[in-house]
FIPA-386490 format. One record per atom (N, C-alpha, C, O): residue number from 1; atom name; x, y, z. Coordinates in Angstrom, 1 decimal. Layout:
BEGIN
+-----+----+--------+--------+--------+
|   i | at |     c1 |     c2 |     c3 |
+-----+----+--------+--------+--------+
| NUM | CA |      X |      Y |      Z |
...
+-----+----+--------+--------+--------+
END
This chain:
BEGIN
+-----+----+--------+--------+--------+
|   i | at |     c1 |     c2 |     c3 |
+-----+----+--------+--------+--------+
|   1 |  N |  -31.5 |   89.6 |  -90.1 |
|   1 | CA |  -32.0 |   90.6 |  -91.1 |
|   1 |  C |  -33.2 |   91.3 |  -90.5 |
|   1 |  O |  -33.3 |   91.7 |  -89.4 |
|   2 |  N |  -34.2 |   91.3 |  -91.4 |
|   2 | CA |  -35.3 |   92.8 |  -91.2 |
|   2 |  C |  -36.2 |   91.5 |  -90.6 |
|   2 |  O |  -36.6 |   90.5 |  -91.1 |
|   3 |  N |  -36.5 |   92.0 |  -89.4 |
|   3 | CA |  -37.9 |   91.1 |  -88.7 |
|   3 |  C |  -38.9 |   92.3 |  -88.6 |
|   3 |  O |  -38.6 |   93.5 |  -88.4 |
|   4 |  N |  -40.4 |   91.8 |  -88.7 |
|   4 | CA |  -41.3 |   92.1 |  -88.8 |
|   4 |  C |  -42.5 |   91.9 |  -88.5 |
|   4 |  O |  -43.1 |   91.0 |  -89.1 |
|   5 |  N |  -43.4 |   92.7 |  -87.0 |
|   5 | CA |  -44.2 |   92.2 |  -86.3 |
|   5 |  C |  -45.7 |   93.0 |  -86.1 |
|   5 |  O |  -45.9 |   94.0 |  -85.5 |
|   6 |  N |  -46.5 |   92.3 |  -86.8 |
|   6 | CA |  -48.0 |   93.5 |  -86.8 |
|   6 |  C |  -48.7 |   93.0 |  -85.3 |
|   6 |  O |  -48.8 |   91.9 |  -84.7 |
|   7 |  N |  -49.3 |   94.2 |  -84.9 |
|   7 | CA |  -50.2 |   94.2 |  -84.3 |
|   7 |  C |  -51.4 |   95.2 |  -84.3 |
|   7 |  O |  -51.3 |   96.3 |  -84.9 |
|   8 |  N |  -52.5 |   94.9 |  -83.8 |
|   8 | CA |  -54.2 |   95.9 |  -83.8 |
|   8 |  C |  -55.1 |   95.2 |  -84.6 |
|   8 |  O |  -56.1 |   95.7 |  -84.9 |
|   9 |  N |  -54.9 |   93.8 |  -85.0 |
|   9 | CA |  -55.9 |   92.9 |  -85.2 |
|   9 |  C |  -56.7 |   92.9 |  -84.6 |
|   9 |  O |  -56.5 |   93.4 |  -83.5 |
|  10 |  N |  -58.1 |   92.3 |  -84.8 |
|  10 | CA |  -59.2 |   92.1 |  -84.3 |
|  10 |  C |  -60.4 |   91.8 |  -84.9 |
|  10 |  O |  -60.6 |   91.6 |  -86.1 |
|  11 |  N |  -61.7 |   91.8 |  -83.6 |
|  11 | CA |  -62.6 |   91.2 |  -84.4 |
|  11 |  C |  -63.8 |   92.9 |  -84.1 |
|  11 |  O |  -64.0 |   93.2 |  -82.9 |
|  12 |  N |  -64.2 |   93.7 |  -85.2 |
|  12 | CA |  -64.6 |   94.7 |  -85.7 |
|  12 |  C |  -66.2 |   94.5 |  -86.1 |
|  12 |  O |  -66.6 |   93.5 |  -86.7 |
|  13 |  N |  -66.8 |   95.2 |  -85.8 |
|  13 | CA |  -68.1 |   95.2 |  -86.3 |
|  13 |  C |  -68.2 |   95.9 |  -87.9 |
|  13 |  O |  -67.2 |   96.6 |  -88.1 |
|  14 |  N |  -69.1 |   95.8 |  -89.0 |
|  14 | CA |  -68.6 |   96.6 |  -90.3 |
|  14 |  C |  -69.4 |   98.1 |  -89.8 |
|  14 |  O |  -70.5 |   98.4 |  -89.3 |
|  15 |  N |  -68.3 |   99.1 |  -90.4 |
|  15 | CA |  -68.1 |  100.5 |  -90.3 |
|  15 |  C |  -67.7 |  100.5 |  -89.4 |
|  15 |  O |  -67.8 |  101.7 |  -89.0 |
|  16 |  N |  -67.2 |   99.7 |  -88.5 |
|  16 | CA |  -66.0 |   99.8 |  -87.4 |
|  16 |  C |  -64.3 |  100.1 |  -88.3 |
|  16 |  O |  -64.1 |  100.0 |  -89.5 |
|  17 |  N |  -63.3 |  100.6 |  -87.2 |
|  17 | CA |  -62.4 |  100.9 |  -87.7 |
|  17 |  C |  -61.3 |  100.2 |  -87.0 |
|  17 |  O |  -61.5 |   99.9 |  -85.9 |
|  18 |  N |  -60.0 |   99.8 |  -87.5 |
|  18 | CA |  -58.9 |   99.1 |  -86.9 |
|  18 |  C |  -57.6 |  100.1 |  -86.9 |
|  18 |  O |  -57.5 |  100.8 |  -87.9 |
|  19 |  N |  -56.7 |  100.2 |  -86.1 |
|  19 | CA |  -55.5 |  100.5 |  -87.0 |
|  19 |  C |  -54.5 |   99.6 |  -86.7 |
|  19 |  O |  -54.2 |   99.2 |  -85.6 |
|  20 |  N |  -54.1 |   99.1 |  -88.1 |
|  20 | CA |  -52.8 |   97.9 |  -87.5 |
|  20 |  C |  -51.2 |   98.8 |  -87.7 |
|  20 |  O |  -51.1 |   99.9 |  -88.4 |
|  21 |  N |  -50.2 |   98.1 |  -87.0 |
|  21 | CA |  -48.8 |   98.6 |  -86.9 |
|  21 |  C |  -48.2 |   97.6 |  -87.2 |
|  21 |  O |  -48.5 |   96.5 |  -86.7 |
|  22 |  N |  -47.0 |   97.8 |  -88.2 |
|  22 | CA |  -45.8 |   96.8 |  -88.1 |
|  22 |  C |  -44.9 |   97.7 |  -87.4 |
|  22 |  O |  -44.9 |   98.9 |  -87.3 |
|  23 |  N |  -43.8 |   96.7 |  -86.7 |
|  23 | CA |  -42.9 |   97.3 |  -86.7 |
|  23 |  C |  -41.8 |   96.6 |  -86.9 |
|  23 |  O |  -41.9 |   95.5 |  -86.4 |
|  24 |  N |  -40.7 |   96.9 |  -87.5 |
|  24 | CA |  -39.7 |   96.7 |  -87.5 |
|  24 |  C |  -38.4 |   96.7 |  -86.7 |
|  24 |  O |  -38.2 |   97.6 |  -85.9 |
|  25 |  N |  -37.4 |   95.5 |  -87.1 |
|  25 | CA |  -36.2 |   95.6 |  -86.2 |
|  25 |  C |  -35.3 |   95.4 |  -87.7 |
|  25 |  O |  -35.6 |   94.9 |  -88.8 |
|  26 |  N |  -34.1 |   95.9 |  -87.1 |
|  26 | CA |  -33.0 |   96.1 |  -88.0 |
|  26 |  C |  -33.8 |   97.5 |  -89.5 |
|  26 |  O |  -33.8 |   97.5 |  -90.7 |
|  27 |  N |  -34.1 |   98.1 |  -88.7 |
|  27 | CA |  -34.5 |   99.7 |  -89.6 |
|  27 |  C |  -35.4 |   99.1 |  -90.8 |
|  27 |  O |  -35.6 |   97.9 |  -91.1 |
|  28 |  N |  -35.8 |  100.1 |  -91.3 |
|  28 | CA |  -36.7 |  100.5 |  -92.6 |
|  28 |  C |  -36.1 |  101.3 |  -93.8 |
|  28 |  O |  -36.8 |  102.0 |  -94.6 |
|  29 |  N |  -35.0 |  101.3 |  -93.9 |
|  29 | CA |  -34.3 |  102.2 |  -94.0 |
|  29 |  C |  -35.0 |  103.1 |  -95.4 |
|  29 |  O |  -36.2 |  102.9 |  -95.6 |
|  30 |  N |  -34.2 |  104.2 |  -96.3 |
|  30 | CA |  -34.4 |  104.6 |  -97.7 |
|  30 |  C |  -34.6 |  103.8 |  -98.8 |
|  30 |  O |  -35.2 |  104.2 |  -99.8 |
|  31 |  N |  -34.2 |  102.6 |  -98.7 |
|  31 | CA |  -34.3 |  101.4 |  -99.3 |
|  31 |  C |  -35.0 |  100.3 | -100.0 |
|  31 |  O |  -34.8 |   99.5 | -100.8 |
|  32 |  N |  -35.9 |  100.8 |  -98.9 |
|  32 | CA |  -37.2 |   99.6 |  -98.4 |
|  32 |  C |  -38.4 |  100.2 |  -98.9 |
|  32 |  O |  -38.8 |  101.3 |  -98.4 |
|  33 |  N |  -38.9 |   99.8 |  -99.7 |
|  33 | CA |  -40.3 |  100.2 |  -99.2 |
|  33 |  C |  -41.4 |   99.3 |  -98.6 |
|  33 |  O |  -41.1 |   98.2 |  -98.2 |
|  34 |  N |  -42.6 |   99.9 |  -98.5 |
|  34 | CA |  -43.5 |   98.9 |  -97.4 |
|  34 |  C |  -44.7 |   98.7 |  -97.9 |
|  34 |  O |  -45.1 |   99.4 |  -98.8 |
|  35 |  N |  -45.6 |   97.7 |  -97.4 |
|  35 | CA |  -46.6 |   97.4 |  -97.9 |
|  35 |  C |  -47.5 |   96.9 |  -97.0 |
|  35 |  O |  -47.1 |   96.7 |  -95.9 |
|  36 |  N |  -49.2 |   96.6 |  -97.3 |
|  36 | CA |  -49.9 |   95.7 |  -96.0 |
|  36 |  C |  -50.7 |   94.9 |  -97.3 |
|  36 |  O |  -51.1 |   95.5 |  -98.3 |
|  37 |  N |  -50.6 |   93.6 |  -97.0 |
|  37 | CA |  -51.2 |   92.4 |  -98.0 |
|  37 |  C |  -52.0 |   91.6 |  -97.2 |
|  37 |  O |  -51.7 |   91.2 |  -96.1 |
|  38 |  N |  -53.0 |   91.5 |  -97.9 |
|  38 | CA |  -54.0 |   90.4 |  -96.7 |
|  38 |  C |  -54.6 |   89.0 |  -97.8 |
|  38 |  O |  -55.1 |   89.2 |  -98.9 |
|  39 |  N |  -54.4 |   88.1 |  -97.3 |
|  39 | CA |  -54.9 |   86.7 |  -97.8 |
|  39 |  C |  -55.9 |   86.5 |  -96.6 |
|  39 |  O |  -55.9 |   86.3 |  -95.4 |
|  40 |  N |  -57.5 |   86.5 |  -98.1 |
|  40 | CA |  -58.4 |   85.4 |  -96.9 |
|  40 |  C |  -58.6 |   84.1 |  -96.8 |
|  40 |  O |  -57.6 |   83.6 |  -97.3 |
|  41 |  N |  -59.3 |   83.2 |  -96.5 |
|  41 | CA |  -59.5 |   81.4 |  -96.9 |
|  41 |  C |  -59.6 |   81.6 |  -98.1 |
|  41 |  O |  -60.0 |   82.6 |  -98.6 |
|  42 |  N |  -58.9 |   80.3 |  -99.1 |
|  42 | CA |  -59.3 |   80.2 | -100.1 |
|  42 |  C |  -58.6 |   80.9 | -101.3 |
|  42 |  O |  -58.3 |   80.4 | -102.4 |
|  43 |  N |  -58.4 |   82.4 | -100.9 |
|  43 | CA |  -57.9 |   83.4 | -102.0 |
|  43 |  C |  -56.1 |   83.7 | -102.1 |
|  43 |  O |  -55.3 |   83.2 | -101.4 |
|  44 |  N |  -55.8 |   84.3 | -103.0 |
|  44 | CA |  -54.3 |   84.4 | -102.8 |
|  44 |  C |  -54.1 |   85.7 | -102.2 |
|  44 |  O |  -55.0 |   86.6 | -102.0 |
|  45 |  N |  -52.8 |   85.7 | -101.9 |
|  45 | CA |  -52.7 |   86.6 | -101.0 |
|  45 |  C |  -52.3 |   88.2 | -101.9 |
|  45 |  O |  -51.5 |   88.2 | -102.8 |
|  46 |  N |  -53.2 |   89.5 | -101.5 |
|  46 | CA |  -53.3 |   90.6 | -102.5 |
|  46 |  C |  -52.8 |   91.9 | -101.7 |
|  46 |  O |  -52.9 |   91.9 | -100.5 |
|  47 |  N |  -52.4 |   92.9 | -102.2 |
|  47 | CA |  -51.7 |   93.9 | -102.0 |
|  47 |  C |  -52.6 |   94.8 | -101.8 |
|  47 |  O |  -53.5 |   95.0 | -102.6 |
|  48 |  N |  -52.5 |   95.5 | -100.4 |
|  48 | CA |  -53.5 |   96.5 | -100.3 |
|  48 |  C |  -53.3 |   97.8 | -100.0 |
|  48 |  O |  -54.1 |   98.8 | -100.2 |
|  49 |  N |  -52.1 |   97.8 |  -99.4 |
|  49 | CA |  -51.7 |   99.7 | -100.2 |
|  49 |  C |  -50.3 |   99.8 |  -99.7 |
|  49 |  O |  -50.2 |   99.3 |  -98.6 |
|  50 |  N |  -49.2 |  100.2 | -100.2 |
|  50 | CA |  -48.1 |  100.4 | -100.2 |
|  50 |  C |  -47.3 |  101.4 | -100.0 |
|  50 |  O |  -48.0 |  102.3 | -100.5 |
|  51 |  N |  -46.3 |  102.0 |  -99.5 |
|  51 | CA |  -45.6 |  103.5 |  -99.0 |
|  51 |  C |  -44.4 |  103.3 |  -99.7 |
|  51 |  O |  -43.8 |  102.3 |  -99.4 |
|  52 |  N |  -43.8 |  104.1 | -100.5 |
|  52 | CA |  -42.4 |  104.0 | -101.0 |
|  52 |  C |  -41.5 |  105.0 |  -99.6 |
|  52 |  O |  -42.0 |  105.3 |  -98.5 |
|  53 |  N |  -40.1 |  105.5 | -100.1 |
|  53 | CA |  -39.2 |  105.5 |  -99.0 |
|  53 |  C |  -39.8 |  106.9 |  -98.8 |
|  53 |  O |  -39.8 |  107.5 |  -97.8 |
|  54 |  N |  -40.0 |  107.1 |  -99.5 |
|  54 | CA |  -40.3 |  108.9 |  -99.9 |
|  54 |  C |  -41.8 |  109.4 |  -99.4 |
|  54 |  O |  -42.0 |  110.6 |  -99.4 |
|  55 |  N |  -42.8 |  108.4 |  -99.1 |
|  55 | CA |  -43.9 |  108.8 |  -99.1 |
|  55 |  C |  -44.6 |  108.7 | -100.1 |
|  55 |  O |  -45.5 |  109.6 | -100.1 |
|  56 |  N |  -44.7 |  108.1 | -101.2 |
|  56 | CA |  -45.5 |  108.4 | -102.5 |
|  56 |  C |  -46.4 |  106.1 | -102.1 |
|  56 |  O |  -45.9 |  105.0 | -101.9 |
|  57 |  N |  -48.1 |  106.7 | -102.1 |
|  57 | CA |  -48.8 |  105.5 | -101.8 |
|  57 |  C |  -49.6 |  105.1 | -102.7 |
|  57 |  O |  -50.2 |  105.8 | -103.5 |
|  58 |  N |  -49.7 |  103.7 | -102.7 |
|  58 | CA |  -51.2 |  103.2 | -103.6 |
|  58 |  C |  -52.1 |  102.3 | -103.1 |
|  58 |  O |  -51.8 |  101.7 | -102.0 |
|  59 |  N |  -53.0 |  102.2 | -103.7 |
|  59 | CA |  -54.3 |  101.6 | -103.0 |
|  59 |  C |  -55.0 |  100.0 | -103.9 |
|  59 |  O |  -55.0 |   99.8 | -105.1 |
|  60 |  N |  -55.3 |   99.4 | -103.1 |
|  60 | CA |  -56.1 |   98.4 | -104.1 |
|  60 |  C |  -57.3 |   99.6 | -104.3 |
|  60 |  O |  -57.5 |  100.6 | -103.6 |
|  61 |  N |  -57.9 |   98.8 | -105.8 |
|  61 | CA |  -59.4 |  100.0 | -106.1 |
|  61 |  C |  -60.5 |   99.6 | -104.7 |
|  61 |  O |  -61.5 |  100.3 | -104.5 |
|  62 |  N |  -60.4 |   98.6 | -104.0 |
|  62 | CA |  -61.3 |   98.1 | -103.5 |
|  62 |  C |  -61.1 |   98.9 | -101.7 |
|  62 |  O |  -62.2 |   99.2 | -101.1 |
|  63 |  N |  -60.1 |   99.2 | -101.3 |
|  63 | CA |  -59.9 |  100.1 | -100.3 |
|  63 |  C |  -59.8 |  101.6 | -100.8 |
|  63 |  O |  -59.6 |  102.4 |  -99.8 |
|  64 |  N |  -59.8 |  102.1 | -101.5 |
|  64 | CA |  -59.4 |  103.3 | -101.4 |
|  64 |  C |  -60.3 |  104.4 | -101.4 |
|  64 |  O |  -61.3 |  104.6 | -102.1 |
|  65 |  N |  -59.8 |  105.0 | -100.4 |
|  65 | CA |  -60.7 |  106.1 | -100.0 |
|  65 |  C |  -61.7 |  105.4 |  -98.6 |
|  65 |  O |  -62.9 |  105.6 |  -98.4 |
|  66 |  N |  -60.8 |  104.6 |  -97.8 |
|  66 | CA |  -61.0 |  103.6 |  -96.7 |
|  66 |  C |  -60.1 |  103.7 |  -95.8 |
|  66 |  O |  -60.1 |  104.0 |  -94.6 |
|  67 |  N |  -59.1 |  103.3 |  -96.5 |
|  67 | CA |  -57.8 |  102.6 |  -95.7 |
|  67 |  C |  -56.8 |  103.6 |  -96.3 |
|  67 |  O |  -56.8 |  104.1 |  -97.5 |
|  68 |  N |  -55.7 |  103.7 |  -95.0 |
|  68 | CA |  -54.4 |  104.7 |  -95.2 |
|  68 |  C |  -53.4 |  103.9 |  -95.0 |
|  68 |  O |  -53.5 |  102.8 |  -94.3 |
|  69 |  N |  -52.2 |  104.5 |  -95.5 |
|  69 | CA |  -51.3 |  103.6 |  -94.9 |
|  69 |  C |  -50.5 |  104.6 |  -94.2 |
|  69 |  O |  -50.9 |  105.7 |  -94.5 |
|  70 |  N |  -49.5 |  104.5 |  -93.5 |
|  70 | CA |  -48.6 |  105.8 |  -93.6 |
|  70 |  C |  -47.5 |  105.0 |  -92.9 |
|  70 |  O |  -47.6 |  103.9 |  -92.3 |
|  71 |  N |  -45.8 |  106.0 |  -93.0 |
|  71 | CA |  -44.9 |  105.0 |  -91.8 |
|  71 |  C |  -43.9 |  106.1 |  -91.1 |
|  71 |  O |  -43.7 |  107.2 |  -91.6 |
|  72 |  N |  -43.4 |  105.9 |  -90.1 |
|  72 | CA |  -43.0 |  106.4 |  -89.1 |
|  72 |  C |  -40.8 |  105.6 |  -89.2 |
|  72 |  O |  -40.3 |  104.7 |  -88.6 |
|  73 |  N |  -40.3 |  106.4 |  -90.0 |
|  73 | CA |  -39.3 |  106.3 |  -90.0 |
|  73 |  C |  -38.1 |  106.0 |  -89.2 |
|  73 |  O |  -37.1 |  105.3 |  -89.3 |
|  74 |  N |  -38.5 |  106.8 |  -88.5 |
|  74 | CA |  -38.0 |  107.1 |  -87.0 |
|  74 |  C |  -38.0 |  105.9 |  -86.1 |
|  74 |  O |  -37.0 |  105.4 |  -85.6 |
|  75 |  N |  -39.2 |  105.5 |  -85.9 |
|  75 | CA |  -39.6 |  104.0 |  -84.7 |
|  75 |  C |  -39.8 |  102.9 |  -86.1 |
|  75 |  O |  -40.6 |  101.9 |  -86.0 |
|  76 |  N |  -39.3 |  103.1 |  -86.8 |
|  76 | CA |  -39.7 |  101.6 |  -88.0 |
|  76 |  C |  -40.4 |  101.3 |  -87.7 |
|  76 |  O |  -40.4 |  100.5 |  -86.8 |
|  77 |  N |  -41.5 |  101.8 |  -88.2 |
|  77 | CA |  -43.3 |  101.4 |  -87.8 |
|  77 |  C |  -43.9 |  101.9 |  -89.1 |
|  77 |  O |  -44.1 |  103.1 |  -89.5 |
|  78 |  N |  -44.2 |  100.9 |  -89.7 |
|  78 | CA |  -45.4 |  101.5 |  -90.7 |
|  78 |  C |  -47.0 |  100.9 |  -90.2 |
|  78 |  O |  -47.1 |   99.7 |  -89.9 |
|  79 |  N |  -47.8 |  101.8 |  -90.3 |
|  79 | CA |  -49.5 |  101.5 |  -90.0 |
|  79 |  C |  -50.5 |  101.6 |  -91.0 |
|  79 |  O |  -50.5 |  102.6 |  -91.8 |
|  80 |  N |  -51.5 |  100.7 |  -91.1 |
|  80 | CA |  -52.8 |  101.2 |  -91.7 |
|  80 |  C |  -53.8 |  101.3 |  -90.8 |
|  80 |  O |  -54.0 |  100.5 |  -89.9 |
|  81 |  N |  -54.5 |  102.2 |  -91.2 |
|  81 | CA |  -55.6 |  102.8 |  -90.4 |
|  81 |  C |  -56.7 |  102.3 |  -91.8 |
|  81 |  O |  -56.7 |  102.6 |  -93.0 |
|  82 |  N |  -57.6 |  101.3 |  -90.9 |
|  82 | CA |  -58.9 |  100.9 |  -91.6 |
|  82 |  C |  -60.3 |  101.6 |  -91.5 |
|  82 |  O |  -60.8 |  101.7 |  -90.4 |
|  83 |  N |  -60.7 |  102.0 |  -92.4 |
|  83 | CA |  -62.2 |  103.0 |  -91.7 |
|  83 |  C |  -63.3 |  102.3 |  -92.4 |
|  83 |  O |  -63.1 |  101.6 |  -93.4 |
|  84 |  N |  -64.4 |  102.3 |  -92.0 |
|  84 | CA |  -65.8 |  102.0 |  -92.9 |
|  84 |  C |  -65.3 |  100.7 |  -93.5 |
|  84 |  O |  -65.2 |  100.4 |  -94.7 |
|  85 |  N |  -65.1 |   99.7 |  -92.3 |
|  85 | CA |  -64.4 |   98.0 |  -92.8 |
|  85 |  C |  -65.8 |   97.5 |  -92.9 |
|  85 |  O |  -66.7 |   98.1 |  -92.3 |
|  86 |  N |  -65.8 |   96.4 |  -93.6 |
|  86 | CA |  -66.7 |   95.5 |  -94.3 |
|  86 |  C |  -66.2 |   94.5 |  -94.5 |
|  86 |  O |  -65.0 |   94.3 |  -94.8 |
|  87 |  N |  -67.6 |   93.0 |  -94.0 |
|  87 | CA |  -67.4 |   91.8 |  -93.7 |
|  87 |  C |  -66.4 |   91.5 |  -95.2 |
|  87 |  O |  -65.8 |   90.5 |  -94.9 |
|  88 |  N |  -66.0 |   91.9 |  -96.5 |
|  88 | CA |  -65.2 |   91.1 |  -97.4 |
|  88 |  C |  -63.4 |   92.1 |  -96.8 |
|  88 |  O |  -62.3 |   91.8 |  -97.4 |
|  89 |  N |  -63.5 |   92.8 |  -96.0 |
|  89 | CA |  -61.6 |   93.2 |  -95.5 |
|  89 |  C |  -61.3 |   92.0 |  -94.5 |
|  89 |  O |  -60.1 |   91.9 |  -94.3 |
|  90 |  N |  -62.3 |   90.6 |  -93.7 |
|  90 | CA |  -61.9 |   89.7 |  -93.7 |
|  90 |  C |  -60.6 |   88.9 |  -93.8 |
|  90 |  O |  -60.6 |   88.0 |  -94.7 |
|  91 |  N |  -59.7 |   89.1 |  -93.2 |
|  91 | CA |  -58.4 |   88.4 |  -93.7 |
|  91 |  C |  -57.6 |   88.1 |  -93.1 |
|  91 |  O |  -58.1 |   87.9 |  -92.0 |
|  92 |  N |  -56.4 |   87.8 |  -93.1 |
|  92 | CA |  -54.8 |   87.8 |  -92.1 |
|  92 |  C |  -54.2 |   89.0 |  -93.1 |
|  92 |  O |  -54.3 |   88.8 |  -94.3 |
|  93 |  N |  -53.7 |   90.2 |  -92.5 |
|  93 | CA |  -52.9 |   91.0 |  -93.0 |
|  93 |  C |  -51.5 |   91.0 |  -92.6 |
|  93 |  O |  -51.1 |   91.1 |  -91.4 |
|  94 |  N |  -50.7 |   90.8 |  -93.6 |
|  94 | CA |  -49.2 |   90.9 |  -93.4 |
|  94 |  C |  -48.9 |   92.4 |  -94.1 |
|  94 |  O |  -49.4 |   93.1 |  -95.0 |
|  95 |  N |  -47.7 |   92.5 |  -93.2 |
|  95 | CA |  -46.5 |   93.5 |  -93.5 |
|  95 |  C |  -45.4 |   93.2 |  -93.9 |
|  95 |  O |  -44.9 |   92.2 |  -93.5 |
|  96 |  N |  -44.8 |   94.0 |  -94.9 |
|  96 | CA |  -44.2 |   93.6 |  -96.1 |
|  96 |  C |  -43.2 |   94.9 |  -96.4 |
|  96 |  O |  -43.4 |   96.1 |  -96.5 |
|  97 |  N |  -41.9 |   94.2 |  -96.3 |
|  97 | CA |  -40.8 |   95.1 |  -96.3 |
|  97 |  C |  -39.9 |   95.1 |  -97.6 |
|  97 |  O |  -39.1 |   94.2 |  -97.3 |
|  98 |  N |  -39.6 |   95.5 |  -98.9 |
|  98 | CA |  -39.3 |   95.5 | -100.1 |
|  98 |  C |  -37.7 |   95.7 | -100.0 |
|  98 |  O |  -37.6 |   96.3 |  -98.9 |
|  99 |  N |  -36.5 |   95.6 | -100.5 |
|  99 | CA |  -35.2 |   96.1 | -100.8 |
|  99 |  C |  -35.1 |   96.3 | -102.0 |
|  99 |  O |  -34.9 |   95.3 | -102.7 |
| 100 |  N |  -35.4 |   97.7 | -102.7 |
| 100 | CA |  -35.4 |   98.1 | -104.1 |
| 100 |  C |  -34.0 |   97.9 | -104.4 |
| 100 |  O |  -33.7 |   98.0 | -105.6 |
| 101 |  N |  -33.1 |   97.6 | -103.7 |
| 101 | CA |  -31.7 |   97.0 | -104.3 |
| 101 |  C |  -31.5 |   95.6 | -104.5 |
| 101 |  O |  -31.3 |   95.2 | -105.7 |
| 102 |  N |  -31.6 |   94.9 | -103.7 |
| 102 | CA |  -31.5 |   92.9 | -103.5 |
| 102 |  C |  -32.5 |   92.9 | -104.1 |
| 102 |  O |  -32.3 |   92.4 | -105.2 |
| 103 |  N |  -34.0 |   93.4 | -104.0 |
| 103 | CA |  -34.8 |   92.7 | -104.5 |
| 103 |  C |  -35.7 |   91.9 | -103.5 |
| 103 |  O |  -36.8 |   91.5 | -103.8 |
| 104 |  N |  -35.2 |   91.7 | -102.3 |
| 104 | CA |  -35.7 |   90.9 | -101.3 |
| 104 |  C |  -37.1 |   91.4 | -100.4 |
| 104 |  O |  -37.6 |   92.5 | -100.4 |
| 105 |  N |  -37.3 |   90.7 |  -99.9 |
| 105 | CA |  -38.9 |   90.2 |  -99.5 |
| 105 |  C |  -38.7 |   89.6 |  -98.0 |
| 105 |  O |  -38.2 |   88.5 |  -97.7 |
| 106 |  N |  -39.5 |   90.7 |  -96.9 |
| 106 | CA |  -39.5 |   90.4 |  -95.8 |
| 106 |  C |  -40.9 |   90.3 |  -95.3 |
| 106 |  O |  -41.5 |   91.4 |  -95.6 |
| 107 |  N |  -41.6 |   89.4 |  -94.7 |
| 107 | CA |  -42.9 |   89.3 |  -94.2 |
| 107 |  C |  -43.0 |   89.1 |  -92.5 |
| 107 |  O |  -42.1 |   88.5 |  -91.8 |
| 108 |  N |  -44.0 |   89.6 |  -92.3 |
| 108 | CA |  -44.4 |   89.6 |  -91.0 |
| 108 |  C |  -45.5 |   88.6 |  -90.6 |
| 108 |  O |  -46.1 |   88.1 |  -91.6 |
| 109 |  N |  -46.0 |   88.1 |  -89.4 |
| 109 | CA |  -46.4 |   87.3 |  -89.0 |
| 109 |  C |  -47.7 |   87.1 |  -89.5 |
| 109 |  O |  -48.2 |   86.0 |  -89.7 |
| 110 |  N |  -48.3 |   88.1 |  -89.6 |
| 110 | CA |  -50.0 |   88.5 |  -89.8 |
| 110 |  C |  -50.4 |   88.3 |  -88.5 |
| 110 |  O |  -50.1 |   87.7 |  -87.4 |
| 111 |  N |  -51.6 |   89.2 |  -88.9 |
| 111 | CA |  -52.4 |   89.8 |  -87.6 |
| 111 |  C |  -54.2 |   89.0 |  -88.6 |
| 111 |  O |  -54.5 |   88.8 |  -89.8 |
| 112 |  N |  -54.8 |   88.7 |  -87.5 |
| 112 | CA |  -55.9 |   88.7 |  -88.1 |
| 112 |  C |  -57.3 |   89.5 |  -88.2 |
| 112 |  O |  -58.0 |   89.4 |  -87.2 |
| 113 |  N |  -57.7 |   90.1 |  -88.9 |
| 113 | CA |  -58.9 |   91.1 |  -89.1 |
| 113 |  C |  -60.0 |   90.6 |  -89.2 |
| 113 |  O |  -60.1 |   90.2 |  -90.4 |
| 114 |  N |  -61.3 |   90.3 |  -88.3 |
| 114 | CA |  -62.4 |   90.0 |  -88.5 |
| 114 |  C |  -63.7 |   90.6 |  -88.5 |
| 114 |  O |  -64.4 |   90.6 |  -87.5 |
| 115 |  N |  -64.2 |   91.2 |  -89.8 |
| 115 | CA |  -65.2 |   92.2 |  -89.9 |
| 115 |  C |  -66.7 |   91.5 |  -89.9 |
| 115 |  O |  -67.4 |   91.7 |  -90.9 |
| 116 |  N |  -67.3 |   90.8 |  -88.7 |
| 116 | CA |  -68.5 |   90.5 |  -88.7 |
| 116 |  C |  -69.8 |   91.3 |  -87.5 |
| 116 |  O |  -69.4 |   91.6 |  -86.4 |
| 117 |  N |  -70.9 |   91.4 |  -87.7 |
| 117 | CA |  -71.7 |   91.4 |  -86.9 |
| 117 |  C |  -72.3 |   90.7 |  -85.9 |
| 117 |  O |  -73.2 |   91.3 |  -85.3 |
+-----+----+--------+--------+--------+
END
């Protein structure tokens, strides 16, 4: 089925910027929508902005107007682009592939993001 692999992790200084990529094998298709979720120590893991098939996005209130997400249909690649990061974006970010039909739930490996000075 749908495998899924982030990369552009790193360790960032804050108001440094990251952009991570998933990409996908076995398509992304109309179907799917996508997501980037990051769990830090300790916390559960939270949704941080998502792309439907069509382009329509949402934001945690705590990124937005920060972080983009956008996806590339074509190369099954969806990306977020992190800007003006801060030691609490801290996390493992996973990529997250939805089947608005099955209902099913595809995760990617995580990448790790480290926003320190």
């Amino acid at each position: 089925q749908v495998q899924l692999v982030e990369s552009g992790g790193g360790l960032v200084q804050p108001g440094g910027s990251l952009r991570l990529s998933c990409a996908g094998s076995g398509s992304i298709s109309s179907m799917y929508a996508m997501g980037w979720y990051r769990q830090a120590p300790g916390k559960q893991r939270e949704l941080v902005a998502a792309i439907s098939s069509v382009g329509s996005t949402r934001y945690a209130d705590s990124v937005k107007g920060r972080f983009t997400i956008s996806r590339d249909n074509a190369k099954n690649t969806v990306y977020l682009q992190m800007n003006s990061l801060k030691p609490e974006d801290t996390a493992v970010y996973y990529c997250n592939a939805h089947n608005l039909v099955y209902n099913d739930d595809y995760w990617g490996q995580g990448t790790q993001v480290t926003v320190s000075s």
